[in-house]
C-alpha positions in Angstrom: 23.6 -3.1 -15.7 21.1 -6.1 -15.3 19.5 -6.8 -19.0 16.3 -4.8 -19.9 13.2 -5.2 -22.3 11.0 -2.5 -23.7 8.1 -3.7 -24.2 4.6 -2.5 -26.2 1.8 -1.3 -23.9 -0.4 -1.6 -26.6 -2.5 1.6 -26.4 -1.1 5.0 -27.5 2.3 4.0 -28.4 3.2 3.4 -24.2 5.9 1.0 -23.5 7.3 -0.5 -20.3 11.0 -0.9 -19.8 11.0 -3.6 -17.5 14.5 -5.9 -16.0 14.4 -8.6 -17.7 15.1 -11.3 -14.6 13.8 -9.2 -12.3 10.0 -8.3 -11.0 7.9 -8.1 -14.3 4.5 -6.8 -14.7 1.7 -9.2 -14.6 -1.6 -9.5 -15.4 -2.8 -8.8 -12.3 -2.1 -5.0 -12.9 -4.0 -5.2 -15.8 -7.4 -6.5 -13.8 -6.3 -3.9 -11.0 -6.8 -1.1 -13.5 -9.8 -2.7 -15.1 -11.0 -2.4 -11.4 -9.8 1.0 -11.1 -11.3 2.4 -13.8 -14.6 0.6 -13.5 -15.1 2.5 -10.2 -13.9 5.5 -10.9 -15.1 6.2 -14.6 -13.4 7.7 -17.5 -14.5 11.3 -16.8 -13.2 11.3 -13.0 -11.4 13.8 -11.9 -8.9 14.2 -8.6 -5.3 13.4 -7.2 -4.2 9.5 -6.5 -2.3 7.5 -4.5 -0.1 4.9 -5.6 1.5 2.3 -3.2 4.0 0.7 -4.9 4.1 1.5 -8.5 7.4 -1.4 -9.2 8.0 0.2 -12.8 5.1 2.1 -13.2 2.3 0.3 -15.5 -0.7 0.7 -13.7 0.0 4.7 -13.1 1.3 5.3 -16.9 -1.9 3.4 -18.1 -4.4 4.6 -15.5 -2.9 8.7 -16.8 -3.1 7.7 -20.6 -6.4 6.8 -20.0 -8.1 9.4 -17.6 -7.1 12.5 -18.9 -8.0 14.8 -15.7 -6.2 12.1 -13.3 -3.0 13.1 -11.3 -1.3 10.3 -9.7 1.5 10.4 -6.6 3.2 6.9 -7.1 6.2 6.1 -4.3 8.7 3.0 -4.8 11.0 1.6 -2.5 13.1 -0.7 -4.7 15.8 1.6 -6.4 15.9 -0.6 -8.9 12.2 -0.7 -9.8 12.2 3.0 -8.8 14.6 3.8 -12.0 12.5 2.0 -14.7 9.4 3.9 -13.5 11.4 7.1 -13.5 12.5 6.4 -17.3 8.6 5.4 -18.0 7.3 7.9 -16.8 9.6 10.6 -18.6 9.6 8.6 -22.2 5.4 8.5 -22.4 5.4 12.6 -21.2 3.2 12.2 -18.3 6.5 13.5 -15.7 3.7 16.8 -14.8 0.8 14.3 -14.0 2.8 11.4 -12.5 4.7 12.3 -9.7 7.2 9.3 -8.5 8.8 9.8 -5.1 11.1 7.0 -3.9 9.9 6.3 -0.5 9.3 3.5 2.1 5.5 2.9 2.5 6.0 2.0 5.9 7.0 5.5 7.2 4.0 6.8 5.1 3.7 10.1 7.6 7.1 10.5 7.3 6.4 12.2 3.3 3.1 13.2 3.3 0.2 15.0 5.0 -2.9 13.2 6.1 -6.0 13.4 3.7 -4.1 14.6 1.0 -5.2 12.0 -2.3 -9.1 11.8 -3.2 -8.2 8.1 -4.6 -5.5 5.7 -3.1 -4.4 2.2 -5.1 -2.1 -0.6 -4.5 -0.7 -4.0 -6.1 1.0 -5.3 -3.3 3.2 -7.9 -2.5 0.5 -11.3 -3.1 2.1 -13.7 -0.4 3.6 -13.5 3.2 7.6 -13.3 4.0 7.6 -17.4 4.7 5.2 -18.5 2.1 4.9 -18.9 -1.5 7.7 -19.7 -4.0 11.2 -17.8 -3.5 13.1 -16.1 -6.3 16.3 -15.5 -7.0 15.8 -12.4 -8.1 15.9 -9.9 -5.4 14.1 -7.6 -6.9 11.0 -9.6 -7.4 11.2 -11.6 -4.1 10.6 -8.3 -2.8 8.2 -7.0 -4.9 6.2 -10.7 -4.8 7.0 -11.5 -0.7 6.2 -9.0 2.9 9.5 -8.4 2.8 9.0 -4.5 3.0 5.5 -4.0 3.6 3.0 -5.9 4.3 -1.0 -5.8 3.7 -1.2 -4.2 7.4 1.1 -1.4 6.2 -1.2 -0.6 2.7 -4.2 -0.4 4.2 -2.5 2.0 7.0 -1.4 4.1 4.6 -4.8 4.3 2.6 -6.2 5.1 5.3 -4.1 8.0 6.8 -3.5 9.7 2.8 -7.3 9.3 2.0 -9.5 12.4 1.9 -12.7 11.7 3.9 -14.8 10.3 0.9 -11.7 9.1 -0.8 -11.8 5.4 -2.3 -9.0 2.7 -2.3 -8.4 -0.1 -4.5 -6.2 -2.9 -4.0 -5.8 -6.7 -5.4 -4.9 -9.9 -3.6 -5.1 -13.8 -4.3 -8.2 -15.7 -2.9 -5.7 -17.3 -0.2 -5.9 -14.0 1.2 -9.5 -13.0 1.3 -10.5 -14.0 4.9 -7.2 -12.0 6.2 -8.5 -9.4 4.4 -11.9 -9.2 5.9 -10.9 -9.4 9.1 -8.6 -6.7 9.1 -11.2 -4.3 7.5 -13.0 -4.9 10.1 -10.7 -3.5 12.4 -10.1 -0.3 10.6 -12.1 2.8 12.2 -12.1 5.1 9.0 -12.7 2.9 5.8 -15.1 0.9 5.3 -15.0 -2.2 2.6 -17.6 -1.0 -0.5 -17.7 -4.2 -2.7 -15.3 -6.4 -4.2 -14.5 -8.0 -7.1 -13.3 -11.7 -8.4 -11.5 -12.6 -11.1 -10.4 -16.2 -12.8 -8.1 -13.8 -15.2 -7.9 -10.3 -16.8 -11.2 -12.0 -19.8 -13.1 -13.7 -16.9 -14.5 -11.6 -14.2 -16.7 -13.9 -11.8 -18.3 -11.6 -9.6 -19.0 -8.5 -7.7 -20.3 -8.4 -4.2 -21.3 -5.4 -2.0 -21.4 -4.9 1.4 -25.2 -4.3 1.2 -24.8 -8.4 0.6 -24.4 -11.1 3.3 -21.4 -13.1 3.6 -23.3 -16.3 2.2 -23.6 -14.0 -1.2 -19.6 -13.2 -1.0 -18.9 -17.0 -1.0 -20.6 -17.8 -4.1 -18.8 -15.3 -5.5 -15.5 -15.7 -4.5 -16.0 -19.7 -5.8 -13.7 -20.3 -8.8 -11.9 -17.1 -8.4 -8.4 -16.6 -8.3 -7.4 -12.8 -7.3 -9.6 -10.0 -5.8 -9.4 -6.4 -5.9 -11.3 -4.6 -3.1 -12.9 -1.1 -3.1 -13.0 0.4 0.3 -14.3 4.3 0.8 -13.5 6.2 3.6 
């Protein structure tokens, strides 16, 4: 069995057990639920969507901290899929986090349409030929489009989304402008503002769609990741 580490949360006694060579949480999912619970607030209340969950942080954090929040989180990567499983199960939250191991592709395939009131997603940052490869299967594929790419998130937000459901989801800046364009191909959600971060202790912006594009450029200078918040 590949080498594992448990490792301290660091808010209400949560850990992660995480493969040790393998795909490892970053900060990313930290500023992803920063994001997340930013624009849904503390005292929200519905049934979420996760694309994605690798071993499960964002979900076990985003439960631990709103308390009337129950979260659907599928995983492709058996691997990855097993670690959330045992997460989920140490920290008590199995009856508010339900994992499914599914392919995010074939998202009609396991579950009805309009079904969550909030969908959320950190996907893989960088296309099938770019980036830096790994050795590591595991985290090629949860790092590359190897399995899904950003086309197939913002499909599935769009088809599990209640009408007046909201979606988060973070990228790197490299990606912005292919993230525009697509949204503006989508008939059913429409982008609400984003957000830019340098890291997780220097946010450098938020801009609205009430903005111009001019507005979005200042803020997106200096930035490296966004995370998006699209309603539908």
């Amino acid at each position: 069995m590949p080498e594992t580490t448990l490792d301290d949360l660091q808010y209400k006694d949560l850990h992660l057990r995480q493969n040790k060579r393998g795909y490892r949480s970053t900060e990313d999912s930290l500023i992803l639920l920063y994001a997340i619970i930013k624009g849904l607030g503390f005292n929200y209340s519905g049934n979420a969507f996760e694309f994605g969950t690798g071993s499960g942080i964002i979900s076990l954090l985003l439960a631990a901290k709103l308390k009337n929040i129950t979260i659907t989180a599928i995983e492709i990567q058996e691997s990855l899929f097993g670690l959330a499983k045992e997460n989920i199960l140490r920290a008590g939250l199995e009856e508010r986090i339900i994992l499914i191991k599914a392919d995010g592709r074939k998202i009609k395939e396991y579950f009805n349409p309009q079904k969550y009131d909030c969908a959320f997603a950190n996907p893989p940052f960088f296309t099938k030929n770019s980036g830096k490869p790994s050795s590591s299967k595991e985290k090629l594929q949860a790092r590359h489009e190897l399995l899904c790419t950003m086309d197939d998130v913002l499909n599935s937000f769009e088809y599990v989304l209640k009408t007046k459901g909201v979606g988060f989801l973070i990228y790197p800046m490299e990606r912005l402008d292919e993230f525009l364009e697509k949204m503006r191909l989508l008939k059913h959600m429409k982008l609400f503002r984003i957000q830019f971060f340098k890291d997780i202790k220097h946010p450098t912006g938020t801009w609205k769609s009430s903005q111009n594009e001019s507005d979005l450029s200042k803020c997106a200078q200096k930035s490296k990741l966004f995370v998006a918040e699209i309603k539908k």
